[in-house]
Legacy VTK file of the C-alpha trace (Angstrom):
# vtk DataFile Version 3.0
C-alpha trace
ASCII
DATASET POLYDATA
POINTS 115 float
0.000 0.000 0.000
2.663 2.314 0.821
4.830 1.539 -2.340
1.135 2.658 -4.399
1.266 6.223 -2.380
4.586 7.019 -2.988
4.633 6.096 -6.598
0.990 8.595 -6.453
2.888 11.185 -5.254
6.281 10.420 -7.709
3.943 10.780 -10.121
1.665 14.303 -8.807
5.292 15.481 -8.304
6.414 14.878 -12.094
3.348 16.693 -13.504
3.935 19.887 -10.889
6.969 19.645 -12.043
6.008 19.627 -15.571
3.946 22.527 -14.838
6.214 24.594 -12.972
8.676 24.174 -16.471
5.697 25.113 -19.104
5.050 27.987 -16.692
8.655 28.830 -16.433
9.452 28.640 -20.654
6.068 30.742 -20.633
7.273 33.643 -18.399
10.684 33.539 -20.493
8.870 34.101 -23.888
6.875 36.690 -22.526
9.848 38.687 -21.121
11.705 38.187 -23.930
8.500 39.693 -26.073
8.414 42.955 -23.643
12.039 43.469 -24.138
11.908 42.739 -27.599
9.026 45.645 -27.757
10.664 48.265 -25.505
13.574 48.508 -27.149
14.411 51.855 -28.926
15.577 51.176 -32.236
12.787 50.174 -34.990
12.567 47.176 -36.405
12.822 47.235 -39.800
12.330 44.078 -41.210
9.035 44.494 -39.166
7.804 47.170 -41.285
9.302 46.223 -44.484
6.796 43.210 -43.854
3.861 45.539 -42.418
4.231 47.583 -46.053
4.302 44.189 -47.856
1.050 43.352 -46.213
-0.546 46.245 -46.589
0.693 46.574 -50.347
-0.726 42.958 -50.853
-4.188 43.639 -49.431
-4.493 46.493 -51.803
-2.973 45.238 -54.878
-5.259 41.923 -54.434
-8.473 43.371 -54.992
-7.686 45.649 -57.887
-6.482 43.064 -59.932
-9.621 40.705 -58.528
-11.286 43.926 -59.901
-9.530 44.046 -63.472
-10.076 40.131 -63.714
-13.885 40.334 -63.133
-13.821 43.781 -65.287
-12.846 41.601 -68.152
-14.784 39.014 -67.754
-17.951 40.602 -67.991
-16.994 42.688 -70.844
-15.991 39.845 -72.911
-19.166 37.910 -71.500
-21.311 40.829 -71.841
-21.454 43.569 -75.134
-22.978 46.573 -73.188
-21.561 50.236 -73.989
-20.723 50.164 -70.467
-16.848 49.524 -69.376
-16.670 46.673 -66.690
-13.216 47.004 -66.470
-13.267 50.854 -65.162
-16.266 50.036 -62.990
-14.480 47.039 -61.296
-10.987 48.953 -61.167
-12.570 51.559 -59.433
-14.450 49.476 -56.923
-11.427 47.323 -56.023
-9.334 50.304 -55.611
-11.819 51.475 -52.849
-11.925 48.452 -51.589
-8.131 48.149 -51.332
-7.863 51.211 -49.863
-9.976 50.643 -47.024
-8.420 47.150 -46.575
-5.714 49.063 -46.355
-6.454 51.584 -43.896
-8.331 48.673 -41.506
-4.633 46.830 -41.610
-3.192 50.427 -39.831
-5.668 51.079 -38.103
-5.851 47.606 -36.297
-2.131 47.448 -35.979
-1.967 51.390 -34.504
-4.780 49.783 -31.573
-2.156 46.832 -30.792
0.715 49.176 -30.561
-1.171 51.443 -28.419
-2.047 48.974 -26.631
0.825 47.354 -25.894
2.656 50.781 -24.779
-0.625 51.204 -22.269
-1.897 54.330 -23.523
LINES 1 116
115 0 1 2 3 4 5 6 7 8 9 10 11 12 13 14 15 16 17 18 19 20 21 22 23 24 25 26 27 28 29 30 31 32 33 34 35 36 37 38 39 40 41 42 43 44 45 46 47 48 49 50 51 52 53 54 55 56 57 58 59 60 61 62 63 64 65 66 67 68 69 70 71 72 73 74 75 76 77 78 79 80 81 82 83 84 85 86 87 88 89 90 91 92 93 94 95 96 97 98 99 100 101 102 103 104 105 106 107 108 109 110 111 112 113 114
């Protein structure tokens, strides 16, 4: 009976363990996050990739715009221009993709300085 208790607790003792060494890699990540953050110089390669993003999620639905522009006009023989219609709208819509990308990452960087 007493060799089933202590191999009970060998075993509760491995899992705090465990636990105490997730919680432990945990609190090292997240310190190395805030310093990471804090520091002064900018990060460059950060917002080289931030303008690639943005450029991307405006560039994507002009050309989904051109694409579907075409389409119709070669499906459809109307006076009307598709393509100018659809170049236009996916520019707007680019735009303001583009602007929601900012304007969500300006919240997280506020937020993360606390003010």
């Amino acid at each position: 009976m007493s060799e089933q208790k202590q191999s009970e607790n060998s075993d509760k003792e491995k899992g705090i363990d465990q636990k105490l060494r997730w919680i432990e890699i945990i609190e090292y990540q997240e310190r190395k996050k805030i310093r990471s953050r804090q520091r002064s110089s900018p990060n460059y390669w950060y917002a080289l990739g931030m303008a690639g993003m943005i450029g991307w999620s405006v560039i994507v639905p002009i050309v989904l715009g051109l694409l579907l522009g075409f389409l119709l006009d070669a499906i459809l023989t109307v006076d009307i221009s598709f393509v100018l219609i659809f170049l236009i709208v996916g520019a707007i819509l680019g735009c303001l993709n583009g602007w929601y990308w900012l304007f969500r990452e300006q919240k997280e960087i506020e937020k993360d300085r606390g003010t």
